[in-house]
PDB file as gemmi writes it, atoms N, CA and C in Angstrom:
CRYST1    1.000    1.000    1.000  90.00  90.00  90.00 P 1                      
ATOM      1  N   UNK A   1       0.842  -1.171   0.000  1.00  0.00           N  
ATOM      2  CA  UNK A   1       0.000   0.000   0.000  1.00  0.00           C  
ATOM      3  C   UNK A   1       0.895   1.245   0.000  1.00  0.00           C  
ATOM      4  N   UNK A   2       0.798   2.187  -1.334  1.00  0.00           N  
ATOM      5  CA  UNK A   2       1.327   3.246  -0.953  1.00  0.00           C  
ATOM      6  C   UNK A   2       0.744   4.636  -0.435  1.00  0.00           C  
ATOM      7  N   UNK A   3       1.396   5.328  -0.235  1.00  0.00           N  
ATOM      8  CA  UNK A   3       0.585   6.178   0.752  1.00  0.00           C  
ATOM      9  C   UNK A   3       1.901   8.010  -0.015  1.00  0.00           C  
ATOM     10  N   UNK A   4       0.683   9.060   0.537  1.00  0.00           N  
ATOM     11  CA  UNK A   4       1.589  10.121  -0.049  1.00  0.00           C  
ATOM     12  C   UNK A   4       0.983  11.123   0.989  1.00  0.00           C  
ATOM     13  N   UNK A   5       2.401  12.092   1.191  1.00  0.00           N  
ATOM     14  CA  UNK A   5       1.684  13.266   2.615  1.00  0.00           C  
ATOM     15  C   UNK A   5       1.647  14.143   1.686  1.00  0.00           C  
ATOM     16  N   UNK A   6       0.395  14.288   2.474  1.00  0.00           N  
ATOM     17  CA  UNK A   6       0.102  16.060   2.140  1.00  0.00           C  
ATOM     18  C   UNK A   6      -0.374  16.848   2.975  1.00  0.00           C  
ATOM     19  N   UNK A   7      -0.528  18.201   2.463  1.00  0.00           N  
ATOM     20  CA  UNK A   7      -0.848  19.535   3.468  1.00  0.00           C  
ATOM     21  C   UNK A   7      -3.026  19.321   3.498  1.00  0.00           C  
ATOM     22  N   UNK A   8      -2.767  18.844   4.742  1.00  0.00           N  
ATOM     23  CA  UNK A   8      -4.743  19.180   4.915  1.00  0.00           C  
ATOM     24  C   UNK A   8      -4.811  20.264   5.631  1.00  0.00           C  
ATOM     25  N   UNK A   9      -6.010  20.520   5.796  1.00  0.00           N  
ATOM     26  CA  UNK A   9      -6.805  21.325   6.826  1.00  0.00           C  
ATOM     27  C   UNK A   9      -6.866  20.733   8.397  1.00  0.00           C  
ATOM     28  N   UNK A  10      -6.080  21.553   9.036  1.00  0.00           N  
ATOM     29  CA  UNK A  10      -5.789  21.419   9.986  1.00  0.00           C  
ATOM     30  C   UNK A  10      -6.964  21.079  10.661  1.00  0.00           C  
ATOM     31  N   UNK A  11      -7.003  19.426  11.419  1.00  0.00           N  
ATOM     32  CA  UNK A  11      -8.265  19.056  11.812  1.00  0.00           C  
ATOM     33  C   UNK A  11      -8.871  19.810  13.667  1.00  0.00           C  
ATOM     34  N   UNK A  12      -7.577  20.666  14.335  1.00  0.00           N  
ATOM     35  CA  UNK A  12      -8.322  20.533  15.539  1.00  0.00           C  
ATOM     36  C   UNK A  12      -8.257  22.102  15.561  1.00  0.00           C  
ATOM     37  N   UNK A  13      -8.356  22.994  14.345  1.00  0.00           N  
ATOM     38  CA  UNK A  13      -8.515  24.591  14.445  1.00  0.00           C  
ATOM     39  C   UNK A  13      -9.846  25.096  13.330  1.00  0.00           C  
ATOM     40  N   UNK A  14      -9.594  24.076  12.425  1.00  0.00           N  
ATOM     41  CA  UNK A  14     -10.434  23.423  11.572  1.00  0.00           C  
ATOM     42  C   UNK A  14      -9.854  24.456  10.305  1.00  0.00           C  
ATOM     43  N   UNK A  15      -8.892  24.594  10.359  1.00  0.00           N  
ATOM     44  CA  UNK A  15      -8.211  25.686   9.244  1.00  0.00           C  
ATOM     45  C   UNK A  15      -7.984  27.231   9.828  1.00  0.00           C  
ATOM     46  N   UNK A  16      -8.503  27.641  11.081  1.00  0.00           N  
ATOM     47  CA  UNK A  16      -9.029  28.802  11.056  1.00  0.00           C  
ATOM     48  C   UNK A  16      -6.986  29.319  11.543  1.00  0.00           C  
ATOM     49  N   UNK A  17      -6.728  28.927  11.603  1.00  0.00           N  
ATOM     50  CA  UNK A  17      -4.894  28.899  12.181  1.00  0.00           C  
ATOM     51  C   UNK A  17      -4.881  29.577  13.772  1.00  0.00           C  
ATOM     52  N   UNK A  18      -5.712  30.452  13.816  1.00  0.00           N  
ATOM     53  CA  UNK A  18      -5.682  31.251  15.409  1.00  0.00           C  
ATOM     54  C   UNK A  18      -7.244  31.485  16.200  1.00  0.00           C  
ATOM     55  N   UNK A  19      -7.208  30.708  17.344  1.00  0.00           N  
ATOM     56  CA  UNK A  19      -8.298  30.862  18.110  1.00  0.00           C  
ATOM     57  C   UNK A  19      -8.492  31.751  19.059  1.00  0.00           C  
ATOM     58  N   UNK A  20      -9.361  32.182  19.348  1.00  0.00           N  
ATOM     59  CA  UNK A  20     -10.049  33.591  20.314  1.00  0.00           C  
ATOM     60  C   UNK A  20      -9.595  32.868  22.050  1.00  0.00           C  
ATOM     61  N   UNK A  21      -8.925  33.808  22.739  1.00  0.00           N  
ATOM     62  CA  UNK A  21      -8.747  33.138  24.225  1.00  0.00           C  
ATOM     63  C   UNK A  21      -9.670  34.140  25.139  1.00  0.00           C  
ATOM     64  N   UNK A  22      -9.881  35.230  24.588  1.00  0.00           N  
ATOM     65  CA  UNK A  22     -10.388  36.284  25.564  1.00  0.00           C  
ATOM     66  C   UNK A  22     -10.016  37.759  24.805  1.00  0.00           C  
ATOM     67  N   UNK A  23     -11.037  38.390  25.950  1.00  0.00           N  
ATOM     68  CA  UNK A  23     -11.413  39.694  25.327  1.00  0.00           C  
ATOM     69  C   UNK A  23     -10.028  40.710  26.239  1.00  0.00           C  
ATOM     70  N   UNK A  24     -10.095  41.570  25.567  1.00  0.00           N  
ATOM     71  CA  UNK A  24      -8.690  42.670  25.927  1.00  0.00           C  
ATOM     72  C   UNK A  24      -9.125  43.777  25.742  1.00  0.00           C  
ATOM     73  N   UNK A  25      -8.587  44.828  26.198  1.00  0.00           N  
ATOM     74  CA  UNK A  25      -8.823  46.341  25.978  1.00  0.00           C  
ATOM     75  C   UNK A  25      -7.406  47.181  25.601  1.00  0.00           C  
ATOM     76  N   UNK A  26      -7.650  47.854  24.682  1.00  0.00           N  
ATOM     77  CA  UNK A  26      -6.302  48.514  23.946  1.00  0.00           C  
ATOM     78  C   UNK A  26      -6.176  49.860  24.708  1.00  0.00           C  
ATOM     79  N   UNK A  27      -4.894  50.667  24.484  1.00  0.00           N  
ATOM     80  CA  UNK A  27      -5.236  51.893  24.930  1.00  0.00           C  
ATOM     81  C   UNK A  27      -6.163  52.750  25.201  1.00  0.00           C  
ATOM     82  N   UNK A  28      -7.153  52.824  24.304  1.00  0.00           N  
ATOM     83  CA  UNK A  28      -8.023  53.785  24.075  1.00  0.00           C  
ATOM     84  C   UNK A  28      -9.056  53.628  24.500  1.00  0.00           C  
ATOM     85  N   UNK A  29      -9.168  52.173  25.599  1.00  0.00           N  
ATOM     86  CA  UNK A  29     -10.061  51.337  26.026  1.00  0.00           C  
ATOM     87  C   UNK A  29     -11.429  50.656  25.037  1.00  0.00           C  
ATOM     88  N   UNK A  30     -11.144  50.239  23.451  1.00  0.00           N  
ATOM     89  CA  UNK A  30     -11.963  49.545  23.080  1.00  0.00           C  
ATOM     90  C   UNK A  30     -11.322  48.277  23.309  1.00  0.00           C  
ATOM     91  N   UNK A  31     -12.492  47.225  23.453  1.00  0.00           N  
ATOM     92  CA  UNK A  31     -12.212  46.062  23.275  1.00  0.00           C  
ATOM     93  C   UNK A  31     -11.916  45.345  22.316  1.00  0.00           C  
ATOM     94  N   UNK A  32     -11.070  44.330  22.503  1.00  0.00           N  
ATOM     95  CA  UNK A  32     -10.927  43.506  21.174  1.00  0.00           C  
ATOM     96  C   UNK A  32     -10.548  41.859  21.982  1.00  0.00           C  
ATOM     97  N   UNK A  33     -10.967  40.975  20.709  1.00  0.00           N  
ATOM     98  CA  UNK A  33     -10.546  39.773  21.194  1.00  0.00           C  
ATOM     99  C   UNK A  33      -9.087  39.344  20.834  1.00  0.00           C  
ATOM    100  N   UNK A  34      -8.801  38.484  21.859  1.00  0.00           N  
ATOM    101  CA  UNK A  34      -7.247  38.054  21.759  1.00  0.00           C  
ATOM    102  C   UNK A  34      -7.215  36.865  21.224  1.00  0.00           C  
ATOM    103  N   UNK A  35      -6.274  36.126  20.133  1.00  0.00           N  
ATOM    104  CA  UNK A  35      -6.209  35.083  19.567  1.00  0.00           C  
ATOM    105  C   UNK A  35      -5.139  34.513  19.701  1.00  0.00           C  
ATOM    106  N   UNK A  36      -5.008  33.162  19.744  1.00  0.00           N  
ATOM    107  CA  UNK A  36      -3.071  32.563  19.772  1.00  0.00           C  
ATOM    108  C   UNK A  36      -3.261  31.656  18.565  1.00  0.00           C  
ATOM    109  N   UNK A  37      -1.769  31.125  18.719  1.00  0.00           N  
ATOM    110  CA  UNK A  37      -1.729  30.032  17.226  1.00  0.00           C  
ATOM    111  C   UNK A  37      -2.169  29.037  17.578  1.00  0.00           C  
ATOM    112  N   UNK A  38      -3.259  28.406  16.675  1.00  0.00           N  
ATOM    113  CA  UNK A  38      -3.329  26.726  17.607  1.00  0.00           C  
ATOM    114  C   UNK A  38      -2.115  25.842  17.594  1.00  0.00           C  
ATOM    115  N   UNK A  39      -2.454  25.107  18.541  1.00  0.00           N  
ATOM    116  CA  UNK A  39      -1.310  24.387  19.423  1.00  0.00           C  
ATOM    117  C   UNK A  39      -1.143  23.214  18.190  1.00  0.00           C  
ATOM    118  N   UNK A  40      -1.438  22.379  17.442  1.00  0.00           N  
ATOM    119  CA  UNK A  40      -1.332  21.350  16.203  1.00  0.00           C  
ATOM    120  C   UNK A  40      -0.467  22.088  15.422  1.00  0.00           C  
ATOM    121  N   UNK A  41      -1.341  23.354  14.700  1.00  0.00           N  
ATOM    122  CA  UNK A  41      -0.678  23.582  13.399  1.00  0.00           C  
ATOM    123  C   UNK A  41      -0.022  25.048  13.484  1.00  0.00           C  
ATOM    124  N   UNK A  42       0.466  25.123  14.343  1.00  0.00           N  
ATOM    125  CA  UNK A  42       1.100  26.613  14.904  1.00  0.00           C  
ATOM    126  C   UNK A  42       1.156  27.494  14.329  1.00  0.00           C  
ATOM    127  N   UNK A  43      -0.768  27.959  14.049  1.00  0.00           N  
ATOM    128  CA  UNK A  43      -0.986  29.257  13.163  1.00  0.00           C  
ATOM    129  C   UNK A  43      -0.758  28.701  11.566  1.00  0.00           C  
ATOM    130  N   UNK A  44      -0.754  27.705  11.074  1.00  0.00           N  
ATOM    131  CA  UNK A  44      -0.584  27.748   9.670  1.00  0.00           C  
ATOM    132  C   UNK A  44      -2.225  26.988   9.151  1.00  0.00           C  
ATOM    133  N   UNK A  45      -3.022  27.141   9.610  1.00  0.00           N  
ATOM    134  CA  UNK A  45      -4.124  26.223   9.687  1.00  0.00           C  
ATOM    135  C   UNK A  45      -4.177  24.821   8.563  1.00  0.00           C  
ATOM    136  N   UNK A  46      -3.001  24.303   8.560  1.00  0.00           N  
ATOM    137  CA  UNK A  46      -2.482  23.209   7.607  1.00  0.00           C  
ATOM    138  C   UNK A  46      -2.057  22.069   8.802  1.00  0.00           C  
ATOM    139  N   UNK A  47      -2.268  20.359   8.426  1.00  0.00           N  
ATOM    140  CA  UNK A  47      -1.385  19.902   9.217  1.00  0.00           C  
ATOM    141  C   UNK A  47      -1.237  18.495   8.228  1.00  0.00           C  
ATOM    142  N   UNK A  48      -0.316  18.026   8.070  1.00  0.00           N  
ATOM    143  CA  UNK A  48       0.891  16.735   7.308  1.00  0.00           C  
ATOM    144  C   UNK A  48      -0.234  15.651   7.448  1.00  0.00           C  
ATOM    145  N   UNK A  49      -0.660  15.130   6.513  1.00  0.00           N  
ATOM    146  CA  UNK A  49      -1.224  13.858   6.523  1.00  0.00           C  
ATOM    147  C   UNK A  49      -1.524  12.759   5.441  1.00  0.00           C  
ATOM    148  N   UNK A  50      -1.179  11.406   5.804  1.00  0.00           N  
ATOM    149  CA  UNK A  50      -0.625  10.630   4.822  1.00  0.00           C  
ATOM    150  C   UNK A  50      -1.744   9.953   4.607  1.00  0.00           C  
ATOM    151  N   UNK A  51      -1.650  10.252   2.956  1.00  0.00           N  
ATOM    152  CA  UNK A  51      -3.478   9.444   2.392  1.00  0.00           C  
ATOM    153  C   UNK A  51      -3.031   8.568   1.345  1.00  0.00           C  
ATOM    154  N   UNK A  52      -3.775   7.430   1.317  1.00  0.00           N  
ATOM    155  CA  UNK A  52      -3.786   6.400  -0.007  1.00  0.00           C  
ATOM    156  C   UNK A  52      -3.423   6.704  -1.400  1.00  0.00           C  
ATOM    157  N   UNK A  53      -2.230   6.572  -1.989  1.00  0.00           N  
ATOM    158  CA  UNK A  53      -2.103   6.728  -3.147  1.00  0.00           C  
ATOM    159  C   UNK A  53      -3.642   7.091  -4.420  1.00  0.00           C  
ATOM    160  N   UNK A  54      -4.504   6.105  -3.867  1.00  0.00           N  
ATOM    161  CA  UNK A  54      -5.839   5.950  -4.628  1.00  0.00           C  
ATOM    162  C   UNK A  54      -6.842   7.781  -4.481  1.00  0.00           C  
ATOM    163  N   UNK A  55      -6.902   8.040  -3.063  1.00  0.00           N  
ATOM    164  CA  UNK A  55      -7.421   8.913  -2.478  1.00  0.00           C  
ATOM    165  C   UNK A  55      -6.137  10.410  -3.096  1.00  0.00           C  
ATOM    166  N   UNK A  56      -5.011  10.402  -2.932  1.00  0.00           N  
ATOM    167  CA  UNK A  56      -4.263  11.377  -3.759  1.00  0.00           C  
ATOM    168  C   UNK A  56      -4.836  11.270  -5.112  1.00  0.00           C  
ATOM    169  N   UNK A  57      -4.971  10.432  -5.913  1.00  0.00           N  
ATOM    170  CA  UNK A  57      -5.633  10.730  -7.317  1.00  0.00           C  
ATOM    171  C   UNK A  57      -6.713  11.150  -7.240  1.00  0.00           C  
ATOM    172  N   UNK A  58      -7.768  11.129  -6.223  1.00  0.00           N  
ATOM    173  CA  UNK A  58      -9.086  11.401  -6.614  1.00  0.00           C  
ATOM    174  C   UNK A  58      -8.548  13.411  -6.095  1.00  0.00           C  
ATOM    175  N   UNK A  59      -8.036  13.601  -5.227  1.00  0.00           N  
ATOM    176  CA  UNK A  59      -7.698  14.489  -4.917  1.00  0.00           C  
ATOM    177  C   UNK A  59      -7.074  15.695  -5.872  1.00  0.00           C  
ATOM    178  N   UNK A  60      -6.330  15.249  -6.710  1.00  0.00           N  
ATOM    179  CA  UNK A  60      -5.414  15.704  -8.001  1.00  0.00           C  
ATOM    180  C   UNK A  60      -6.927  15.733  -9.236  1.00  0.00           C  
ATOM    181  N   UNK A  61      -7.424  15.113  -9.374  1.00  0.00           N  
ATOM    182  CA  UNK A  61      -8.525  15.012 -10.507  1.00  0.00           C  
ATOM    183  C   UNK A  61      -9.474  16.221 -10.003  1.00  0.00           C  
ATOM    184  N   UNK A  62      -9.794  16.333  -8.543  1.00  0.00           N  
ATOM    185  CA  UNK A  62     -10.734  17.507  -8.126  1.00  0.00           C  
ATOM    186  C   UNK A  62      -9.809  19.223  -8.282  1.00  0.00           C  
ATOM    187  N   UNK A  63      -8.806  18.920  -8.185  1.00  0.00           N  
ATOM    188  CA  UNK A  63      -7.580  19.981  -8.254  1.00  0.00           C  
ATOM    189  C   UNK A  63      -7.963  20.346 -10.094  1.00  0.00           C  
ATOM    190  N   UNK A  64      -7.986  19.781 -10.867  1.00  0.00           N  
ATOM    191  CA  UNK A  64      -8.069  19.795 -11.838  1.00  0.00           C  
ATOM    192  C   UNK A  64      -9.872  19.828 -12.727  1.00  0.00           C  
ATOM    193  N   UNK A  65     -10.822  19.541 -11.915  1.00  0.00           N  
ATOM    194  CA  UNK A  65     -12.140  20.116 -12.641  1.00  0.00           C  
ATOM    195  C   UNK A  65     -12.687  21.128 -12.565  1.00  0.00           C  
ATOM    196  N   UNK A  66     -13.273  21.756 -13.372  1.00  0.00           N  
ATOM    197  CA  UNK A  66     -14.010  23.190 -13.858  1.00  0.00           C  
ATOM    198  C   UNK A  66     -14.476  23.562 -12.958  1.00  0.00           C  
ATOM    199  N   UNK A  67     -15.455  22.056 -11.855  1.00  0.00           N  
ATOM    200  CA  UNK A  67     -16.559  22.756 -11.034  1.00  0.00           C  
ATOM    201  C   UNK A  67     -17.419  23.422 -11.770  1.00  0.00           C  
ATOM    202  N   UNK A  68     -17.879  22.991 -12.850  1.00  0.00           N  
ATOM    203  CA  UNK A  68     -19.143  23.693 -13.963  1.00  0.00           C  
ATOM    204  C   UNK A  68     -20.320  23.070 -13.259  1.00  0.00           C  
ATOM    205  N   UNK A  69     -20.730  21.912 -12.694  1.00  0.00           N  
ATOM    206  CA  UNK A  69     -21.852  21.986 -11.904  1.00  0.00           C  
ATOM    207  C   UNK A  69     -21.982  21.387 -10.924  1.00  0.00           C  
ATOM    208  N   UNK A  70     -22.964  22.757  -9.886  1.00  0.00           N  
ATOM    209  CA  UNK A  70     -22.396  22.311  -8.551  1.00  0.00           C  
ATOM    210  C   UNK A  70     -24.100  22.503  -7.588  1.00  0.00           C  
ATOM    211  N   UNK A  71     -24.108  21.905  -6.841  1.00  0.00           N  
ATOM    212  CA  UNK A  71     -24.919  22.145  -5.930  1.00  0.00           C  
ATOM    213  C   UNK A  71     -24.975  22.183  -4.208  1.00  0.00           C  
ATOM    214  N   UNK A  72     -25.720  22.924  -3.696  1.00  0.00           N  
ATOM    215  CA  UNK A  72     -25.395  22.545  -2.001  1.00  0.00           C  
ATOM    216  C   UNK A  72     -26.421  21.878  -1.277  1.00  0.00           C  
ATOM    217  N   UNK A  73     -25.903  21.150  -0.472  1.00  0.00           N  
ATOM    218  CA  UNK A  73     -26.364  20.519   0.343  1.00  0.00           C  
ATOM    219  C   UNK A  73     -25.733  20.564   1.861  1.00  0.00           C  
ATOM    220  N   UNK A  74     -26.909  20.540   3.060  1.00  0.00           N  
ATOM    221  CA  UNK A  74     -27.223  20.986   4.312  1.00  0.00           C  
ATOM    222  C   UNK A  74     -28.226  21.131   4.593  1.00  0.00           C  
ATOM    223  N   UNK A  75     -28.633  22.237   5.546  1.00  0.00           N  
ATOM    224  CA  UNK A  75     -29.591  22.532   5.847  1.00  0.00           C  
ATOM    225  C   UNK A  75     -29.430  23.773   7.009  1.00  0.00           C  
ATOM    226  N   UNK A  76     -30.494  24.357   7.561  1.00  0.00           N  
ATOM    227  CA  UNK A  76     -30.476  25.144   8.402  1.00  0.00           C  
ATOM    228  C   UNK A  76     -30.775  24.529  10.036  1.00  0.00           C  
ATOM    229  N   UNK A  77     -30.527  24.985  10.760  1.00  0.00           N  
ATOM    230  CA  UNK A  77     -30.932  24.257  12.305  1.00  0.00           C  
ATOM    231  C   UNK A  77     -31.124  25.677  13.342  1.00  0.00           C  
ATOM    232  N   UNK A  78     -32.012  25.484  14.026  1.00  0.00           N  
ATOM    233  CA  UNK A  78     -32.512  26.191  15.244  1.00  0.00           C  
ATOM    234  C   UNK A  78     -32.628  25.430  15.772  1.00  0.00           C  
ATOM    235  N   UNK A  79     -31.832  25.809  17.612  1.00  0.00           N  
ATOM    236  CA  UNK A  79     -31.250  24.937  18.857  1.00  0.00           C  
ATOM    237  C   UNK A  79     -31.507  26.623  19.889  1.00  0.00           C  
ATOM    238  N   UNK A  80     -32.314  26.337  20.719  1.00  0.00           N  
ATOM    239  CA  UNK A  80     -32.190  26.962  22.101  1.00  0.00           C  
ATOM    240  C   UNK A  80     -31.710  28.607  21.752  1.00  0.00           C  
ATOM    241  N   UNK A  81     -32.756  29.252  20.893  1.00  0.00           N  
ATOM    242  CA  UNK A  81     -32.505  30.609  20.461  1.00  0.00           C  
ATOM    243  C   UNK A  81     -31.119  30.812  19.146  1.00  0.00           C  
ATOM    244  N   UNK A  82     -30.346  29.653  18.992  1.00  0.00           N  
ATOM    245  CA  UNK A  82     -29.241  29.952  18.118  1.00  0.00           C  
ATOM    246  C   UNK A  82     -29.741  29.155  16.779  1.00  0.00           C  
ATOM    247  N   UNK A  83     -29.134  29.938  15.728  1.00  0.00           N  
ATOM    248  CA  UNK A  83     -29.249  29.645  14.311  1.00  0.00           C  
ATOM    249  C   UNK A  83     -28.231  29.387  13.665  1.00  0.00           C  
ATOM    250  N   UNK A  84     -27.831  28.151  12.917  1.00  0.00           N  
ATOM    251  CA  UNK A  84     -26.771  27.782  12.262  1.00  0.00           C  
ATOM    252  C   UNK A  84     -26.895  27.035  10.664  1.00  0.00           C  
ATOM    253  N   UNK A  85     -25.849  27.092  10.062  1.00  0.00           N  
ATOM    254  CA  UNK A  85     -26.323  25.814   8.826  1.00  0.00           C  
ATOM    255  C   UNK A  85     -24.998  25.173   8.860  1.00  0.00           C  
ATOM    256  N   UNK A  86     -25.221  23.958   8.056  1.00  0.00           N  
ATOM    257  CA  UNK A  86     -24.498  23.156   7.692  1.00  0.00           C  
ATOM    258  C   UNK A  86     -23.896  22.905   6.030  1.00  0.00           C  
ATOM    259  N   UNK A  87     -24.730  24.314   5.668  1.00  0.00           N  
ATOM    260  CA  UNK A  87     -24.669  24.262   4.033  1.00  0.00           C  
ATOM    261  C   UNK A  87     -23.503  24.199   3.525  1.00  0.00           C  
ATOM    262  N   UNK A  88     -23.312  23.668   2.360  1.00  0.00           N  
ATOM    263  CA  UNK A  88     -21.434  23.313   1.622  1.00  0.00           C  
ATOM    264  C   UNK A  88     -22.220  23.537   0.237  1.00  0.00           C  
ATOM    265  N   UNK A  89     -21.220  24.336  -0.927  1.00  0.00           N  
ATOM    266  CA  UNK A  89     -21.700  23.811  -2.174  1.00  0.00           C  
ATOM    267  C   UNK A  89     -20.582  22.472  -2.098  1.00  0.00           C  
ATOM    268  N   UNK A  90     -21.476  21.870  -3.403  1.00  0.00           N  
ATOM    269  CA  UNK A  90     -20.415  20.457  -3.556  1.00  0.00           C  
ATOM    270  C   UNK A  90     -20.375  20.472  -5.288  1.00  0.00           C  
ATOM    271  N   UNK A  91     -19.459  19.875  -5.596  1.00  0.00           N  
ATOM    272  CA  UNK A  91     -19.293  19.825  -7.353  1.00  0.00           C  
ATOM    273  C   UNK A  91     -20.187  18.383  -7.627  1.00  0.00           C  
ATOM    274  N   UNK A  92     -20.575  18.563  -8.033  1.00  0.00           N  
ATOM    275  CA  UNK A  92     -21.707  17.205  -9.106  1.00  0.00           C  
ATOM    276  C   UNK A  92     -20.789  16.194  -9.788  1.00  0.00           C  
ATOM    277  N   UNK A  93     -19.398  16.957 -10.550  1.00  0.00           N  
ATOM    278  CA  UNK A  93     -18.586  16.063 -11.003  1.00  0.00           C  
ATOM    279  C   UNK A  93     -17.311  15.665 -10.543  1.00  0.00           C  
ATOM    280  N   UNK A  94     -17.092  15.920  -9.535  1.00  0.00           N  
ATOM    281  CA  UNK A  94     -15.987  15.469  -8.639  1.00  0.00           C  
ATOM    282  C   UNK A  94     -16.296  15.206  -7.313  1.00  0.00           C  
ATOM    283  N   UNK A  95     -16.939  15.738  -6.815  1.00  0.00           N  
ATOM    284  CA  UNK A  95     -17.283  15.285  -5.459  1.00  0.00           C  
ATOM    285  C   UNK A  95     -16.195  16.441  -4.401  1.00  0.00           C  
ATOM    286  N   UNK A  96     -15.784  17.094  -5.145  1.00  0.00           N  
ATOM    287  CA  UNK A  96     -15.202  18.159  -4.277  1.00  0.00           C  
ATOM    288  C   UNK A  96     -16.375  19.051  -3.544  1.00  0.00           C  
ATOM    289  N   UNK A  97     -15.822  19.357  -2.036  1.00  0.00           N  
ATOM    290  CA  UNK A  97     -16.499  20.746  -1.395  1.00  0.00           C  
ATOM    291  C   UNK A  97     -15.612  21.997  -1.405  1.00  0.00           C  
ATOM    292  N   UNK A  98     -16.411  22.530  -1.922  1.00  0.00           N  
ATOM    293  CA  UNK A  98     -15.997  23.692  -2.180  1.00  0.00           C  
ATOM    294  C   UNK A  98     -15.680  24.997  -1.631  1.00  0.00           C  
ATOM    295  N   UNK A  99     -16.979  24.887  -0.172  1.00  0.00           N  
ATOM    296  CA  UNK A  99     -16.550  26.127   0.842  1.00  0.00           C  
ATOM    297  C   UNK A  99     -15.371  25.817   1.713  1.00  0.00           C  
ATOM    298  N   UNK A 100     -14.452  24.704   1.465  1.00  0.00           N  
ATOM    299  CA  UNK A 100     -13.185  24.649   2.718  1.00  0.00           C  
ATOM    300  C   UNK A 100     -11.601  24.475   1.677  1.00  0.00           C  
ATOM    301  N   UNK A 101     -10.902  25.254   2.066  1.00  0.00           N  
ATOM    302  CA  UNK A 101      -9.666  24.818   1.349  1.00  0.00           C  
ATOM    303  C   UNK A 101      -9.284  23.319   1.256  1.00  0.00           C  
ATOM    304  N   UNK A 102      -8.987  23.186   0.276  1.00  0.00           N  
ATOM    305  CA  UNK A 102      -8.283  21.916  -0.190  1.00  0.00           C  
ATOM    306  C   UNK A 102      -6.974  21.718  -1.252  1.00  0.00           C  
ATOM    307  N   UNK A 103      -6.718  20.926  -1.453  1.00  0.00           N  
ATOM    308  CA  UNK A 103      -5.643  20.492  -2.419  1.00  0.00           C  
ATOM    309  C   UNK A 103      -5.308  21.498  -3.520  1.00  0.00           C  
ATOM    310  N   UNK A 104      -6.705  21.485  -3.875  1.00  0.00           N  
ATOM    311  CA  UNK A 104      -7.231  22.223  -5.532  1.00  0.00           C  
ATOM    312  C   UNK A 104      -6.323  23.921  -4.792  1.00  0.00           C  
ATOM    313  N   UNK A 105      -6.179  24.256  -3.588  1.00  0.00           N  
ATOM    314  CA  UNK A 105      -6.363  25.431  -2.977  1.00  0.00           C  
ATOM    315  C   UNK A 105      -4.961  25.891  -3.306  1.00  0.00           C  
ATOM    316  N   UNK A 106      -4.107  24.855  -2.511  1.00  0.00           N  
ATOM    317  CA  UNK A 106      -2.527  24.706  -2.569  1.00  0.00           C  
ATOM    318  C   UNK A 106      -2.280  24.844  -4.310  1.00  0.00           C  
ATOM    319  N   UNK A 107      -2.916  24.249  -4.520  1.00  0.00           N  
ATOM    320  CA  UNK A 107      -2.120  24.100  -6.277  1.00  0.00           C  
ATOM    321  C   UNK A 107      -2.344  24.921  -6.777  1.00  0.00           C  
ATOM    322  N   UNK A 108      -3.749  25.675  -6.621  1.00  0.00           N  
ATOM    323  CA  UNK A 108      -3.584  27.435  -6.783  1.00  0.00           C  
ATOM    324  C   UNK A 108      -2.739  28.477  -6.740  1.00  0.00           C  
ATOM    325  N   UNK A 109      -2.011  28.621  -5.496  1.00  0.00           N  
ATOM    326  CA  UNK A 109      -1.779  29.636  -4.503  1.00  0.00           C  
ATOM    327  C   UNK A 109      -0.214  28.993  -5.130  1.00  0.00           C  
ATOM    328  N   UNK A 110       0.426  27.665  -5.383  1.00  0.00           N  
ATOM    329  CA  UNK A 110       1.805  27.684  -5.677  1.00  0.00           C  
ATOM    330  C   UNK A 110       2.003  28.398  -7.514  1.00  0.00           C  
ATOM    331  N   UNK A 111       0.933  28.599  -8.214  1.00  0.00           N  
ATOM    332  CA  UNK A 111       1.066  28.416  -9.699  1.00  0.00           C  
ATOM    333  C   UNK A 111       0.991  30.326 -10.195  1.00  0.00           C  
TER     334      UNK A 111                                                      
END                                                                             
């Protein structure tokens, strides 16, 4: 079985690279929130992970489609006064999601 690393989305910041610890006050006394690097991916919201040769190709093929048709799927949820969704577009012909960085993202951003 071969296997190949790559750069994911950092699973325990969830990409976001820096989390909120608390609120602060600046000189001028407005507030602001304070953030540090998460502790996994130290602020790079990326972290090393080794996937199936098979799963790298499907990965490289989504890096590489148009995304000409796409649809979303989720939904909305109300819980105890709070409102959230779960909505993602997704590509029809790859099976890529589209609202979270991925592979396709990196191969962008190097070209």
């Amino acid at each position: 079985m071969l296997k190949v690393k790559i750069l994911a989305t950092c699973s325990h910041c969830n990409g976001e690279a820096y989390q909120p610890i608390g609120e602060a006050e600046d000189g001028q006394g407005h507030k602001y929130t304070r953030h540090v690097p998460c502790p996994i991916c130290e602020g790079s919201g990326n972290e090393p992970k080794w996937v199936e040769l098979e799963i790298f190709v499907k990965l490289l093929q989504q890096a590489v489609c148009p995304h000409e048709h796409t649809t979303y799927q989720g939904s909305m949820h109300f819980s105890a006064g709070d409102v959230w969704d779960d909505i993602q577009e997704v590509c029809d012909d790859c099976g890529a999601k589209l609202d979270h960085p991925s592979l396709v993202d990196f191969i962008k951003d190097e070209n």
